[in-house]
C-alpha positions in Angstrom: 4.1 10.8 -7.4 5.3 9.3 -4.0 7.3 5.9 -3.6 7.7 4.6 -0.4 10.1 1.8 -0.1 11.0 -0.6 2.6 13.9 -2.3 3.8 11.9 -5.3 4.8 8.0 -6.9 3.8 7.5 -6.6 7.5 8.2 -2.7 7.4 6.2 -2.3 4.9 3.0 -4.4 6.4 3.5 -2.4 9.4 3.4 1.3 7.9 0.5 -0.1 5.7 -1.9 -0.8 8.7 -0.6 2.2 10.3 -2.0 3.9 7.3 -5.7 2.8 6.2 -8.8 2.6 7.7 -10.1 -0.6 6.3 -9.3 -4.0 5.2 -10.0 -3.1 1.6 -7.7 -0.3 1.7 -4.7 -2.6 3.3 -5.5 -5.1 0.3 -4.9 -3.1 -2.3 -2.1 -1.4 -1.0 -0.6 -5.2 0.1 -0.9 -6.5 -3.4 0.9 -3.2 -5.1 3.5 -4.3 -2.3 3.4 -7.8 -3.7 3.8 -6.8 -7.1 6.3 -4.5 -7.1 8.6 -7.2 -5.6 8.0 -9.6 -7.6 9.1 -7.6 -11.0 11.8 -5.6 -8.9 13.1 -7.2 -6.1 12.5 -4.4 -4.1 9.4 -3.3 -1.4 8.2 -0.5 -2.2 4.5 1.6 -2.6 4.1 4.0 -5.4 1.7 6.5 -4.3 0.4 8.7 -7.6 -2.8 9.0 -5.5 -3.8 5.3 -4.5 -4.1 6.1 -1.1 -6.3 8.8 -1.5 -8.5 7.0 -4.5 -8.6 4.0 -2.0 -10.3 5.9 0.5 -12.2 7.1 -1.5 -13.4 4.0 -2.6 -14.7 2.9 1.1 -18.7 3.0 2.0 -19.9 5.4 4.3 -22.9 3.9 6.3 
């Protein structure tokens, strides 16, 4: 398990789109953001795999 965390929700945005690929992958990731604030006060991402199941997750055309 990886957390992340952030000094700022702008810090966090920014390594976020640094990160993904996609915009579905940037969603999920900005709502774990979201909701880890609101119950701790705190940005961060916990990573236990997310990222990887996310992009997993995208379609390949």
């Amino acid at each position: 398990m990886k957390k992340i965390k952030f000094d700022s929700r702008l810090e966090a945005i920014d390594w976020i789109a640094q990160q993904v690929e996609e915009e579905g992958q940037f969603e999920v990731l900005r709502e774990q953001l979201n909701f880890n604030f609101i119950y701790t006060e705190t940005y961060y991402l916990d990573l236990k795999g997310e990222l990887e199941e996310v992009v997993l997750l995208r379609d390949e055309k």
